[in-house]
C-alpha positions as a Markdown table, in Angstrom:
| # | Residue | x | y | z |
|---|---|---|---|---|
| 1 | Unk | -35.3 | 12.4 | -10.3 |
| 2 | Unk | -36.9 | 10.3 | -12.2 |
| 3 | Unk | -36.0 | 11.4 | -15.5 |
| 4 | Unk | -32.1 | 10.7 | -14.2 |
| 5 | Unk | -33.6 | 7.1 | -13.9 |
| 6 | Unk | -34.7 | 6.2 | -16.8 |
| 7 | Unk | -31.2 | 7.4 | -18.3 |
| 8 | Unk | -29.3 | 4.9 | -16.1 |
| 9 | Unk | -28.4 | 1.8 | -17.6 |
| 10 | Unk | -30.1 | -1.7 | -15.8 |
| 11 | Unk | -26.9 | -2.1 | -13.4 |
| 12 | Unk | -26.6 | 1.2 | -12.3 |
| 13 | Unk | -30.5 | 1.0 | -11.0 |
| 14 | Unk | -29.5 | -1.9 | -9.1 |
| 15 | Unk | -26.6 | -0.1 | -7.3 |
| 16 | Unk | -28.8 | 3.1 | -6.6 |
| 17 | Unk | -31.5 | 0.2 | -5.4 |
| 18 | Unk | -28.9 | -1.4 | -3.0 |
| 19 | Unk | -27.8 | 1.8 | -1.6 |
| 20 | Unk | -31.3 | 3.1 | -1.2 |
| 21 | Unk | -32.2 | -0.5 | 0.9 |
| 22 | Unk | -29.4 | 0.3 | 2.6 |
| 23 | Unk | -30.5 | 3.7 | 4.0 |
| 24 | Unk | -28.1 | 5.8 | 2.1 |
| 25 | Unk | -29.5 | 9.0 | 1.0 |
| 26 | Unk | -27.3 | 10.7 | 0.0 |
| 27 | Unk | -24.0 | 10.5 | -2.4 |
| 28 | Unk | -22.4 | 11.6 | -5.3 |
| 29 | Unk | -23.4 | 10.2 | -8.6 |
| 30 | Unk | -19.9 | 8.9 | -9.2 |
| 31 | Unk | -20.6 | 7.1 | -6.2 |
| 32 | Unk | -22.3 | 4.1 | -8.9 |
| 33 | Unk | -20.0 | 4.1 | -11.4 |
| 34 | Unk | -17.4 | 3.6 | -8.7 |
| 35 | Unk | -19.5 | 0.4 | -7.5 |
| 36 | Unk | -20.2 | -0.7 | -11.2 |
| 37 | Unk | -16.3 | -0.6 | -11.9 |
| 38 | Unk | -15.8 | -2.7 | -8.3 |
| 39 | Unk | -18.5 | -5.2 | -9.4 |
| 40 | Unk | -17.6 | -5.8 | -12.7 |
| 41 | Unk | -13.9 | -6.4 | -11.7 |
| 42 | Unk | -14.7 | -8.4 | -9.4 |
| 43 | Unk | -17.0 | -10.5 | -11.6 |
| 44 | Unk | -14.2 | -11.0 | -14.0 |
| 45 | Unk | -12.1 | -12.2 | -11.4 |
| 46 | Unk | -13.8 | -14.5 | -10.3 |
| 47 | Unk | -14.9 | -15.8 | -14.2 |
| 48 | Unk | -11.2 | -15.6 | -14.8 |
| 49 | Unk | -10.7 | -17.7 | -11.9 |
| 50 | Unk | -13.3 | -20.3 | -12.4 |
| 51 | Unk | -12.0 | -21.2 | -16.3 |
| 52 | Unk | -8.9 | -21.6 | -14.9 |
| 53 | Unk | -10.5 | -24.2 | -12.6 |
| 54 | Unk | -12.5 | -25.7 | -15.4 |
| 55 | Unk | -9.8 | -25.8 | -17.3 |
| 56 | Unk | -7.4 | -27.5 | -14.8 |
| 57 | Unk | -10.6 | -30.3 | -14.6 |
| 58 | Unk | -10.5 | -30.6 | -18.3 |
| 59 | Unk | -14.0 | -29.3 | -18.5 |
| 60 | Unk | -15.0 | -28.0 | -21.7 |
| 61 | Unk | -17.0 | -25.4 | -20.0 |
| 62 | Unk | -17.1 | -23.4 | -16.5 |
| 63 | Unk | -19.7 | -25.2 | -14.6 |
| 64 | Unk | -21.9 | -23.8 | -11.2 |
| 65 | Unk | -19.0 | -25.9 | -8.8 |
| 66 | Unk | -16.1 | -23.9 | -10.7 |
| 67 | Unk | -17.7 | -20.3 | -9.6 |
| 68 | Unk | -18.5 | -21.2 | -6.4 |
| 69 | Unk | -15.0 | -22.3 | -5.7 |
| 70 | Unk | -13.7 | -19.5 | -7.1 |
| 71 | Unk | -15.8 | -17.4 | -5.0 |
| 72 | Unk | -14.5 | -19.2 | -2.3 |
| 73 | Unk | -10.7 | -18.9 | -3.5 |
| 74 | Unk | -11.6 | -15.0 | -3.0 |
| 75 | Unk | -13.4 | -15.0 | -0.2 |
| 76 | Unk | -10.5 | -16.9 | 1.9 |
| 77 | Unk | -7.4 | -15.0 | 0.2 |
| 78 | Unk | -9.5 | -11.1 | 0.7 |
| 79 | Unk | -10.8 | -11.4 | 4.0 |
| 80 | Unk | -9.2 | -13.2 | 7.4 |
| 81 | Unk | -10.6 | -13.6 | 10.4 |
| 82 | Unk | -8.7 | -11.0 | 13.2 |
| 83 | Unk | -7.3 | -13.3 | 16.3 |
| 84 | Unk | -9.4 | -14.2 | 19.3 |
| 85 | Unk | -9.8 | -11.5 | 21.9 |
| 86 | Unk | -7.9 | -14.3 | 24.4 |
| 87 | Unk | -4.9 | -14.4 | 22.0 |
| 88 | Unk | -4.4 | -10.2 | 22.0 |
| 89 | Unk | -4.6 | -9.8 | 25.5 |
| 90 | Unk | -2.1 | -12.5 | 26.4 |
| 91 | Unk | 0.3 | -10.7 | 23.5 |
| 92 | Unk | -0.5 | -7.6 | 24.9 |
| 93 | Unk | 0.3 | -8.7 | 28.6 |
| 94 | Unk | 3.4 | -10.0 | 27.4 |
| 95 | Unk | 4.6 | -6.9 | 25.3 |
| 96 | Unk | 3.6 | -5.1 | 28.2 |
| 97 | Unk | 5.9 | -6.9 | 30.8 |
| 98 | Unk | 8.7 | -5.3 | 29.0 |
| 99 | Unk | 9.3 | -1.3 | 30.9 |
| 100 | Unk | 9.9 | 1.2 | 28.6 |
| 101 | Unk | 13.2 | 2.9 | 28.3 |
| 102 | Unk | 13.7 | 5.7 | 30.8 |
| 103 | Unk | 13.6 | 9.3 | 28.8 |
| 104 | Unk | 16.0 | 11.9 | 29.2 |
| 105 | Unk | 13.7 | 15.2 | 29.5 |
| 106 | Unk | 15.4 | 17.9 | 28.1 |
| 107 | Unk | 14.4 | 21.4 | 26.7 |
| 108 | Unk | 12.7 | 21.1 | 23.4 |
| 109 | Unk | 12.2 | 18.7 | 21.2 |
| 110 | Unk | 14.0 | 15.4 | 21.6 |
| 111 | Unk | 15.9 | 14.1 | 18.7 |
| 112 | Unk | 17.3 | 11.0 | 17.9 |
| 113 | Unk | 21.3 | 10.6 | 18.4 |
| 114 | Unk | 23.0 | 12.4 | 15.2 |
| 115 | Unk | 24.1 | 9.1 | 13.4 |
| 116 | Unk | 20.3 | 8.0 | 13.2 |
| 117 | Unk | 18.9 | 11.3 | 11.6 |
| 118 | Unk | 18.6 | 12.0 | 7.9 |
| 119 | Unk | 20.3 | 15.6 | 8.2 |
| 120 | Unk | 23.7 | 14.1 | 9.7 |
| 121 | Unk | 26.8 | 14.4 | 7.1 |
| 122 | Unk | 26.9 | 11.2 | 5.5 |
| 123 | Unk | 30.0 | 11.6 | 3.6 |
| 124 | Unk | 34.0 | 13.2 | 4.2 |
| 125 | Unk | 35.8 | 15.9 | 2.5 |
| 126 | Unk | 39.0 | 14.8 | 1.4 |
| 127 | Unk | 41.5 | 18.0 | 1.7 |
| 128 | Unk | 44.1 | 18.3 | -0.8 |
| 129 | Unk | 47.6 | 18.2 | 1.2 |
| 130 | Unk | 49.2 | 21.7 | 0.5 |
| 131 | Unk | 52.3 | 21.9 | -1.2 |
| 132 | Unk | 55.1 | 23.9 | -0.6 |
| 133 | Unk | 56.2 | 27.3 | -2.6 |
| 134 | Unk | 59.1 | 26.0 | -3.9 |
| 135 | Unk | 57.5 | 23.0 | -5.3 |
| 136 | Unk | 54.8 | 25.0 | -6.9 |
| 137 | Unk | 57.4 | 27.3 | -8.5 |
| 138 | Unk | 59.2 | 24.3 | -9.7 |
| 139 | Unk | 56.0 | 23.1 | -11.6 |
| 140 | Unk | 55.7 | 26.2 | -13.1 |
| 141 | Unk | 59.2 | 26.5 | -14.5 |
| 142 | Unk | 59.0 | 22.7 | -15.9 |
| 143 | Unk | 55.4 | 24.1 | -18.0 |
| 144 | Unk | 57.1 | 27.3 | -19.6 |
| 145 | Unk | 58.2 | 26.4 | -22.9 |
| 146 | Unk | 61.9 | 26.3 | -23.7 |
């Protein structure tokens, strides 16, 4: 184990130190390159991010005030807050005012009416009108050379 260490580049200790303080034992070894690849997207992100900001400033550089407001950026676009508890139970008390529709039991399974289902005909044959024998024969005198 710690021969597998030593092989690890600096980052990939730090992941395997964060997951250790975090009482995870056991994983697969892609397990860090799948955090390393997270974490160094993200960094770029939010680099990309804060030169845009410095730029937009006229700043000749990215300075501490441009990370940390793209950090910020990310923070409120990736994760919302869910609604109060108040707010779901009044939408659920008002969703549930509303009966269901009575079902129909029948034997087996029930389907959807024909028109809504994938497996109804969704097109119409159009059938040639027959023609009569003696028109048929006429066609076939007008082909036969002279």
């Amino acid at each position: 184990m710690a021969g597998e260490d030593e092989d690890l580049p600096r980052d990939a200790k730090i992941v395997k130190t964060l997951l250790k303080s975090m009482g995870v034992e056991e994983y697969e070894p892609r397990v860090i390159h799948q955090f390393l690849e997270l974490w160094y997207r993200y960094v770029v992100d939010v680099l990309t991010d804060a030169q845009v900001y410095s730029e937009h400033a006229g700043k000749p550089a990215i300075d501490c005030d441009d990370v940390k407001l793209a950090i910020q950026s990310k923070v409120n676009f990736s994760f919302s807050q869910p609604p109060p508890r108040e707010v779901l139970l009044e939408l659920a008390r008002n969703r549930n005012k509303i009966p269901l529709p009575k079902s129909i039991a029948g034997p087996g399974v029930a389907l959807p009416p024909e028109q809504d289902t994938l497996i109804s005909p969704n097109y119409q044959l159009a059938i040639p009108k027959k023609q009569s024998a003696q028109a048929v024969e006429e066609m076939e005198e007008d082909e036969e050379p002279a």
